[in-house]
C-alpha positions in Angstrom: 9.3 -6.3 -12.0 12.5 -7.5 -11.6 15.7 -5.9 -11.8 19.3 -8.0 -12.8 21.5 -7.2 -10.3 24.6 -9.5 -11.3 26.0 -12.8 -12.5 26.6 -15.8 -9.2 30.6 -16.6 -9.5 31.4 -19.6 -7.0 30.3 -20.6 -3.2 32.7 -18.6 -1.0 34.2 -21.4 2.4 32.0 -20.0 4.4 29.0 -20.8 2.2 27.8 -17.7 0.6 27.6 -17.3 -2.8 30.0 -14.4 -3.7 28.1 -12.3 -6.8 29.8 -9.7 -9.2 27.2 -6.8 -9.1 26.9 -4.5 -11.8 24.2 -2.4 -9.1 24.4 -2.2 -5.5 21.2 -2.7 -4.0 20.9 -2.3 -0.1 21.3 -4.6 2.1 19.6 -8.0 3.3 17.0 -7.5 0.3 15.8 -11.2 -1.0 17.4 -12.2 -4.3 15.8 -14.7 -7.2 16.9 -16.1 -10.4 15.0 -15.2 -13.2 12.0 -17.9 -12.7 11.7 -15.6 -9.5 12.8 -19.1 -7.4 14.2 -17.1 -3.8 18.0 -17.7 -4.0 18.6 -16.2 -0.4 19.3 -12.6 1.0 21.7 -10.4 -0.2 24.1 -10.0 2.7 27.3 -7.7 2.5 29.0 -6.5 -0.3 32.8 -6.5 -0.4 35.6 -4.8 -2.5 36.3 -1.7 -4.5 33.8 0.7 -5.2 34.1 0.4 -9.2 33.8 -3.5 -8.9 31.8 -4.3 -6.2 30.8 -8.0 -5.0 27.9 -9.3 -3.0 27.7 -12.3 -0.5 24.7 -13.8 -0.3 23.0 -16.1 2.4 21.8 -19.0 0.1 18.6 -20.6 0.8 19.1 -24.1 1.9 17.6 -25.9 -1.6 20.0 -23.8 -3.3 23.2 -25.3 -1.3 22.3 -28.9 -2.1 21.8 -27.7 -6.0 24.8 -25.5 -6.9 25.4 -26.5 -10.6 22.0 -24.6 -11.0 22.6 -21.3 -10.5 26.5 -21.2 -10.7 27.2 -18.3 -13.7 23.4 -17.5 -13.9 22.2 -14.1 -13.5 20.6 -12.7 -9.9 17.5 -10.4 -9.6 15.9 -8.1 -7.4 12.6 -6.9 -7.3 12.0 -3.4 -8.3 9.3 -2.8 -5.2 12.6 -4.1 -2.9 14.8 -1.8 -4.3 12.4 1.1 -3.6 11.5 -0.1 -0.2 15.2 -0.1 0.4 16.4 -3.2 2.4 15.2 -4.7 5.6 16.9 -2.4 7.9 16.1 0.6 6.5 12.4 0.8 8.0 14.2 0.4 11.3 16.8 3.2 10.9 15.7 6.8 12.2 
């Protein structure tokens, strides 16, 4: 069900969490840790194209407890990836 999607580096000043992705999923899909806890919405992703990064919106919660998910591994769900972000239903 779900999907690892990369590994939560630091808090970037504008407080996203800036992820190394090892997939790109599309954009502004919700992202968990593994006990599928919401850890915000995936929100840009930055850099080259062989080694992409993600900023992430954080969920409030997860602000006032960093140390928790600092190095820990992100997830998407697999029915997420296939519905293919929250924009894309509004595209045409």
């Amino acid at each position: 069900m779900l999907k690892s999607i990369g590994k939560v580096l630091h808090l970037s000043r504008d407080k996203k969490l800036v992820i190394k992705l090892s997939t790109i999923p599309p954009l502004y899909v919700p992202v968990y840790d593994y006990s599928l806890k919401r850890v915000g919405i995936l929100y840009d992703v930055i850099g080259p194209v062989n080694a992409p990064y993600a900023l992430v919106k954080p969920e409030k919660d997860i602000l006032n407890n960093l140390e928790v998910i600092l190095g820990k591994n992100i997830y998407v769900k697999i029915k997420d990836l296939e519905k293919g972000g929250f924009h894309a239903k509004t595209r045409r």
